[in-house]
N, C-alpha and C positions, 0 to 999 in steps of 0.2 A: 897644600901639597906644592912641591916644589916645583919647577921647569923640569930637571931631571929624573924627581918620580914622575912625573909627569908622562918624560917620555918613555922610561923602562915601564909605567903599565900600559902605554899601547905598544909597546912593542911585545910583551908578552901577552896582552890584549889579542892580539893576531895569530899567536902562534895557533898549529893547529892542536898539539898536544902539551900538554902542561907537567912539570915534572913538579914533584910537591914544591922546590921552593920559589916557583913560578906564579903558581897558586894561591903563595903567602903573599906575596907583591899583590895578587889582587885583592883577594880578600881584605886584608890589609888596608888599601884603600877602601874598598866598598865600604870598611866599619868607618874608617876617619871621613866617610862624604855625608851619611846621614840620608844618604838616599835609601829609596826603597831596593829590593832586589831590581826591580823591574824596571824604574829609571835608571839606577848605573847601569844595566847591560844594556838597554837603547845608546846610551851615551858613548858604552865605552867599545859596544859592539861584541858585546861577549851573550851566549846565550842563556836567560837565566836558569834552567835547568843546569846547566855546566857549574855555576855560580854557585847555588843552590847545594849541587853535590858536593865540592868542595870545601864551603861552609861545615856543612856535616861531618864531611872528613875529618878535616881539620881539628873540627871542635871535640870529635870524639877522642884526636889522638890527644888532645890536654886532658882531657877527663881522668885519664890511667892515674895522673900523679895520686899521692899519697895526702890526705887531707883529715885535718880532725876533727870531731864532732864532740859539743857538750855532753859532758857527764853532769850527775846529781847522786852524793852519797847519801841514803839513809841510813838511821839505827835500824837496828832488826827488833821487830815488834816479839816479846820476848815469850806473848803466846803462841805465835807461828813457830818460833823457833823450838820451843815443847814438843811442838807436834809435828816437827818434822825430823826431830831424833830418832839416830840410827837404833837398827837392833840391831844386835850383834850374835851372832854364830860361833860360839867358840869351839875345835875339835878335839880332840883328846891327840894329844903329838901331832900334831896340826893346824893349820891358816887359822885366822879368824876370819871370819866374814862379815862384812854390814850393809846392811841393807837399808837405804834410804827411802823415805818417803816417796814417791811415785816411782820406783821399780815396778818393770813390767812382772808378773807371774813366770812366764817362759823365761825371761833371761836368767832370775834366780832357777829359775828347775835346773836349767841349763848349768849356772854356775855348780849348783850341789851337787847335781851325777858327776861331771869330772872330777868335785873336789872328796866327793865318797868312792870313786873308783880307786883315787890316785891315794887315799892314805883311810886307817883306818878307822870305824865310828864306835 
């Protein structure tokens, strides 16, 4: 750390309220000292619950970005794939329907009265 961080983190060391990018100055340091919470705020006279909250803050506001995680493509095992073939509902002047392997009961009900209300069977 410099002279100059030095001195803008006890001066914001002191303050009695911290504006986020106050906060970054300390924290900041605390990561580049390698101290504990507990010895940088004896040292630097900050309290370490203050410390602590900030930390947290902070860290939560980097989390939002946008980050990606490993993928893995299989082939499709081609007897799953058998048995999870659609039915199909065909209407006379009307939708088709298909119904996949784990449809609930109720949603198909549901789907077939509005689709025999709305055209003829």
């Amino acid at each position: 750390m410099t002279k100059a961080d030095a001195s803008q983190l006890m001066r914001v060391a002191g303050l009695r309220y911290w504006k986020g990018e106050d906060a970054r100055v300390v924290v900041a340091a605390w990561r580049q000292s390698g101290d504990t919470v507990a010895a940088f705020s004896r040292r630097y006279g900050v309290h370490p619950r203050r410390l602590r909250q900030w930390i947290a803050r902070l860290d939560a506001e980097g989390s939002d970005s946008a980050g990606f995680h490993p993928v893995r493509v299989r082939a499709v095992d081609t007897a799953v794939s058998e048995r999870m073939a659609a039915i199909e509902i065909v209407f006379r002047d009307g939708p088709t329907v298909r119904v996949t392997a784990g449809t609930a009961a109720e949603d198909l009900e549901r789907v077939l009265a509005v689709v025999t209300r709305t055209f003829a069977c």
